[in-house]
C-alpha positions as CSV (number, residue, x, y, z in Angstrom):
1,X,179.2,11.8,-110.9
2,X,180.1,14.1,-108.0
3,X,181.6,12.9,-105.3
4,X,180.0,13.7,-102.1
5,X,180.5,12.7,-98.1
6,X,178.0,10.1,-98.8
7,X,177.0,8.4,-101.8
8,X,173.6,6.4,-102.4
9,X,171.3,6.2,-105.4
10,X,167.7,8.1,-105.1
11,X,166.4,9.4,-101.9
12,X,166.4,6.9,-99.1
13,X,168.5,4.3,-98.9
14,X,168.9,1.1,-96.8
15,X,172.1,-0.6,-96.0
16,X,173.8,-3.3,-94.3
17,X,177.4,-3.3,-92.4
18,X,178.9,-6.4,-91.2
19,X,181.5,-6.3,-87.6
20,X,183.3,-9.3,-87.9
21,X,184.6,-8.8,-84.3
22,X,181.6,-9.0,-82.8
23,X,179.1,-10.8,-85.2
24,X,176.6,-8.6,-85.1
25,X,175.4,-6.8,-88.7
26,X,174.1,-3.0,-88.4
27,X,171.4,-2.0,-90.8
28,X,171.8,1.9,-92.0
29,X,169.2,3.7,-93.1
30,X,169.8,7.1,-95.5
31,X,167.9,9.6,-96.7
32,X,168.1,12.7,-98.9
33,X,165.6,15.6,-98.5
34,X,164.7,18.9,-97.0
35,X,164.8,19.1,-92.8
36,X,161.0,19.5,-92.4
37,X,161.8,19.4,-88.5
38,X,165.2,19.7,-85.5
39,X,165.3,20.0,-82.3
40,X,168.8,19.2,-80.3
41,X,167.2,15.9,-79.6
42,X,165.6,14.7,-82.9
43,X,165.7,15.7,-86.8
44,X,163.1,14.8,-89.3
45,X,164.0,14.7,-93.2
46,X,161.2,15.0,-96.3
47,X,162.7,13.1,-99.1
48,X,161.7,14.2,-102.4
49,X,159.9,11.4,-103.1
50,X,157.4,12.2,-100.0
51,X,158.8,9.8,-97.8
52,X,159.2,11.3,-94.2
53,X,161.9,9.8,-91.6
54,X,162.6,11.1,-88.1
55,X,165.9,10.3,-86.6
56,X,166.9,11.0,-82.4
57,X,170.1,12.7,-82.3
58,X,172.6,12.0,-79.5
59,X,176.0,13.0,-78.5
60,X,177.2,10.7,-80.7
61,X,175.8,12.1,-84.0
62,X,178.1,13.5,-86.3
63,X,176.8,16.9,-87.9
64,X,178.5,18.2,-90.5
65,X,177.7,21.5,-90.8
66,X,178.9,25.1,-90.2
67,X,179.1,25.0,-86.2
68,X,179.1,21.4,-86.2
69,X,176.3,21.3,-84.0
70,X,172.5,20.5,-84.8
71,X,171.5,23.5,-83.8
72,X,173.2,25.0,-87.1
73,X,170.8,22.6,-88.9
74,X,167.3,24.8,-90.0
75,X,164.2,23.6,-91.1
76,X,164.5,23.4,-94.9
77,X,167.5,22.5,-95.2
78,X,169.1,20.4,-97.9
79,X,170.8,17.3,-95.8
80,X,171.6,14.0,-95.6
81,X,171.1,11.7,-92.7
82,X,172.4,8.4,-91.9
83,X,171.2,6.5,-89.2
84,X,170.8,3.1,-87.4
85,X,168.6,1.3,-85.4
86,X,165.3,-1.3,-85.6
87,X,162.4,0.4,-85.7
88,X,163.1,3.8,-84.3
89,X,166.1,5.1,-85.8
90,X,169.1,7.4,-84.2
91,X,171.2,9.7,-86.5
92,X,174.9,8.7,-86.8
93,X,175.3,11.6,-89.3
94,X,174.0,14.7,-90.2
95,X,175.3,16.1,-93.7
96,X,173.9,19.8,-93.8
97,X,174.3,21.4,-97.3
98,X,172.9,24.5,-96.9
99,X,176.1,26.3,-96.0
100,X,177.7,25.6,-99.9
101,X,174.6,27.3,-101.2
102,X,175.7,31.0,-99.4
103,X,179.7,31.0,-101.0
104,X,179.2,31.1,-104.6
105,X,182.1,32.7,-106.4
106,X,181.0,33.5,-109.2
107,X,184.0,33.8,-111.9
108,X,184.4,36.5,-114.9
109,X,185.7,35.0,-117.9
């Protein structure tokens, strides 16, 4: 399969991460779909499947994107989002793919 920045089977995944240090276990949620809404404070993805999830985005949200900021991110959008949190969730990361689908080299044989 390909390899990307993140890795999880379907649409929306659900995850758990264990600290050792300090006991505690973080659950991660992750989704695949199309940005349906951003603002610099919040980002809300459409998975294929229909499934809607709205993360809050913080200073510590990681966007990988061209700019790295979330303000690079545009509604329709293909991205994934990984986030934490009970109940409301907060993006940890923000995995923009639009900006592969401008550079296609095309190559003569």
């Amino acid at each position: 399969g390909r390899h990307g920045s993140v890795a999880f089977p379907g649409e929306f995944a659900q995850w758990t991460t264990f600290d050792a240090k300090t006991n505690t276990s973080t659950v991660h949620d992750g989704i695949r779909g199309q940005v349906s809404a951003v603002s610099a404070a919040s980002i809300t993805v459409k998975a294929a499947n229909g499934t809607a999830q709205t993360f809050a985005v913080d200073a510590n949200t990681v966007v990988r994107a061209r700019g790295g900021t979330i303000s690079q991110v545009k509604v329709g959008d293909q991205v994934v989002v990984i986030g934490t949190g009970q109940g409301s969730l907060t993006a940890t990361q923000v995995d923009d793919h639009a900006m592969s689908s401008g550079g296609h080299n095309h190559r003569h044989r």
